[in-house]
C-alpha positions as CSV (number, residue, x, y, z in Angstrom):
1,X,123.7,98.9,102.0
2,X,121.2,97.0,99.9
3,X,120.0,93.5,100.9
4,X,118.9,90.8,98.4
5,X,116.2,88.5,99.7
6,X,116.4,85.8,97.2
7,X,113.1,83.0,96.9
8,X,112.6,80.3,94.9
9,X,108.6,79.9,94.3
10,X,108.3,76.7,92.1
11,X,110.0,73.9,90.5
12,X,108.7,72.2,87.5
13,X,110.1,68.8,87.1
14,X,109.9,65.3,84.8
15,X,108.4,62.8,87.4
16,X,109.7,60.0,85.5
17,X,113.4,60.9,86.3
18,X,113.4,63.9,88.9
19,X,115.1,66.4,86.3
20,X,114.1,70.1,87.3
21,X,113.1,71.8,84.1
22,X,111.8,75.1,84.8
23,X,113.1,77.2,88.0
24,X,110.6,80.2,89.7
25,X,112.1,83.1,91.0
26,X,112.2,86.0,92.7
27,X,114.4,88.6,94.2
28,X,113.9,91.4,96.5
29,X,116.1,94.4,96.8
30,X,116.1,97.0,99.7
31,X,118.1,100.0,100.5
32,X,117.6,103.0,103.2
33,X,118.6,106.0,101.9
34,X,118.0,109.5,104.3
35,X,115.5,107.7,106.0
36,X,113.4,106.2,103.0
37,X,113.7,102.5,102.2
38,X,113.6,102.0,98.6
39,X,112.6,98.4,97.2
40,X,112.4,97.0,93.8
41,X,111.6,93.4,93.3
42,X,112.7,90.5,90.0
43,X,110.7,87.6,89.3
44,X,111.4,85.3,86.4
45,X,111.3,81.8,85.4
46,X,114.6,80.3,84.3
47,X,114.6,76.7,82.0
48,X,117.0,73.8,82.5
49,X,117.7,71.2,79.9
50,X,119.4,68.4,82.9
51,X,121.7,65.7,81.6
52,X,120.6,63.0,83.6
53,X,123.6,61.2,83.2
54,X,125.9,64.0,84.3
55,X,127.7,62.9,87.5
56,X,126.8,66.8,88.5
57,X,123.0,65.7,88.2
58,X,121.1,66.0,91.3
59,X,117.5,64.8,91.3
60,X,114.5,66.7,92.5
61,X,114.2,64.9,95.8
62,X,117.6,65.5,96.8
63,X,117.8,69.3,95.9
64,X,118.6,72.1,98.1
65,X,117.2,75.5,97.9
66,X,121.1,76.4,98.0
67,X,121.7,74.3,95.1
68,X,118.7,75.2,92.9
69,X,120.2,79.4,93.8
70,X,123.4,78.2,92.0
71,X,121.9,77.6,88.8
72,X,120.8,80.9,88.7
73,X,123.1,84.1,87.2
74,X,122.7,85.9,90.9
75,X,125.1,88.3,90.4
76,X,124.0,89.7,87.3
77,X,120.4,90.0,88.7
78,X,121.6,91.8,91.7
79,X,123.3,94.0,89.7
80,X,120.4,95.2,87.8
81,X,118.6,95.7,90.7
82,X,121.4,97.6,92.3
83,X,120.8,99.8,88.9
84,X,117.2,100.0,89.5
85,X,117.6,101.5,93.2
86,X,120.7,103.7,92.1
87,X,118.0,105.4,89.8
88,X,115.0,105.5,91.9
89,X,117.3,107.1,95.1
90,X,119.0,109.3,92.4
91,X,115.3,110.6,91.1
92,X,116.0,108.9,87.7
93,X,113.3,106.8,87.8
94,X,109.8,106.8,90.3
95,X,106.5,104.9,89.9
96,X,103.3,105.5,91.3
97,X,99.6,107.0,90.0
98,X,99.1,110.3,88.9
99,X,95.4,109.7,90.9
């Protein structure tokens, strides 16, 4: 069963309003498979463009690490990663040095 350990690293932000602008991320994916654990690993940073009028808006002080996760497209990550360990358990893919 594969495990997604989801961080976020930074947060860029406008001081003069508290709008997050620019999200830093990474995930982690694990699975076992016959006794080898298999990981492969996503780190991005996403952009935001806040409407600081929204009544959705939610400043920098008051976020959550929960609700900064929302923002980002989870599933579709996790599914590409969940690609990326189908192919290196299946043999499809490796990495390493040839030294």
């Amino acid at each position: 069963m594969i495990t997604y350990a989801w961080t976020i690293k930074d947060l860029s932000r406008r001081e003069a309003t508290g709008a997050v602008i620019e999200v830093s991320w990474q995930c982690v994916a694990t699975d076992e498979y016959d006794g080898v654990t298999y990981t492969e690993t996503m780190a991005d940073i996403s952009k935001y463009y806040p409407d600081v009028n929204s009544p959705d808006f939610v400043a920098y002080a008051d976020l959550t690490e929960s609700d900064v996760l929302s923002w980002l497209d989870t599933d579709s990550i996790e599914a590409r990663l969940q690609v990326r360990l189908e192919n290196a358990i299946g043999g499809k893919r490796a990495s390493g040095l040839p030294w």
